[in-house]
N, C-alpha and C positions, 0 to 999 in steps of 0.2 A: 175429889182431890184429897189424898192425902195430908195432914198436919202436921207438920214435924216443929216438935221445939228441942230444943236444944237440949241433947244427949248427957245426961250427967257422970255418966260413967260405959264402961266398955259395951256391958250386957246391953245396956237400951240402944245404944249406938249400933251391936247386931242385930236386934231386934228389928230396930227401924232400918236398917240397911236390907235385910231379907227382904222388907214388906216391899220395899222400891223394887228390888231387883226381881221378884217374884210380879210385880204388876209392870214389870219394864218403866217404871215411873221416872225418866230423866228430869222434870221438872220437880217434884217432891225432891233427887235425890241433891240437884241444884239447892233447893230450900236447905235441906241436911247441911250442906258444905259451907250455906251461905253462913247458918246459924253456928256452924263448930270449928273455933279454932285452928287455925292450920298445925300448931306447934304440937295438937296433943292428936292428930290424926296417928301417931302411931303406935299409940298408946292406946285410943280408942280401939285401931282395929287387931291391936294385939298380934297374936299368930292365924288370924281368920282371915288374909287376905286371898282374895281367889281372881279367877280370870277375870267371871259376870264381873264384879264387883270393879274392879279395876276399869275395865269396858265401859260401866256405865257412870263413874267417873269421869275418866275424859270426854265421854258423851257428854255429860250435865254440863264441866267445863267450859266445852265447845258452844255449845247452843245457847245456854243461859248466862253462864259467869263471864266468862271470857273480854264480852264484847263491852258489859257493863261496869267490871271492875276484873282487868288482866290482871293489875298486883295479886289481887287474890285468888285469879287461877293459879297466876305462877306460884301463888307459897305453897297451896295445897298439891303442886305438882312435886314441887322441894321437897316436902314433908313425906308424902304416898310414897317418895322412894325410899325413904329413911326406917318406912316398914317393914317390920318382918316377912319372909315369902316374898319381896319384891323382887328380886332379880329369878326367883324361882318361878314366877306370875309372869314376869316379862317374858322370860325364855319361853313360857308356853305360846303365844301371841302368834294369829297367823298372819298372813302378809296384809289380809286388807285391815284386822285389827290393829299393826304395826302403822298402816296408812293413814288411820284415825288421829293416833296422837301424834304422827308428823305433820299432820292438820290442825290440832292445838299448837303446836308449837308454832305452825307458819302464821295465826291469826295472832298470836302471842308478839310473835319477828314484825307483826305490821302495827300493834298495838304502844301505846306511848305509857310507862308508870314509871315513878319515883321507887318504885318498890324490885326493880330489876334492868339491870345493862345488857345491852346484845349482848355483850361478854359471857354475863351471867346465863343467858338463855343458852347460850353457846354450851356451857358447862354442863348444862343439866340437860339436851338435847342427848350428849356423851351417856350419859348415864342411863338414858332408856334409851343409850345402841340405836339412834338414830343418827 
């Protein structure tokens, strides 16, 4: 199992993002998101955002974060759009990839936090064209 501590800047946050995504590690990449900030996810991933990456994202979200604290799927889902290459990354997305995060987002819609309104999901559902 992979280690992850928390990324101090862009470079190690690619660093440790390839090794996930090159081992398909959704549970490390889970650890990743658990341990970094939502606010500087777009900072960290700078202009390196890609498909895998995104994918194994909402993957990690889905299965590990989600269920145990939604608030903070949904900020890192806020934040992941606010990155560079995102609406470029989306558009690549094929139908059952797009099926993925309308499945975060329906575990999200059944999910209870302080940290977000159906409203709010509502919004950001718009934004990743769901």
């Amino acid at each position: 199992k992979l280690r992850v501590p928390e990324p101090p800047n862009a470079y190690d946050f690619g660093q440790i993002l390839n090794a996930v995504n090159a081992n398909k590690d959704k549970a490390a990449c889970a650890d990743l998101l658990t341990v970094t900030d939502p606010k500087t996810l777009p900072v960290l991933l700078s202009n390196k955002l890609e498909g895998e990456s995104l994918l194994i994202f909402i993957q990690s979200l889905e299965h590990y974060v989600a269920r145990k604290d939604p608030g903070l799927a949904y900020q890192h889902l806020f934040y992941l759009s606010r990155a560079e290459r995102f609406k470029v990354v989306l558009a690549l997305l094929s139908k059952n990839e797009k099926r993925e995060v309308q499945q975060l987002f329906d575990l999200l819609s059944e999910s209870q936090s302080d940290q977000y309104s159906l409203d709010d999901l509502a919004s950001l559902k718009k934004v990743y064209e769901l």
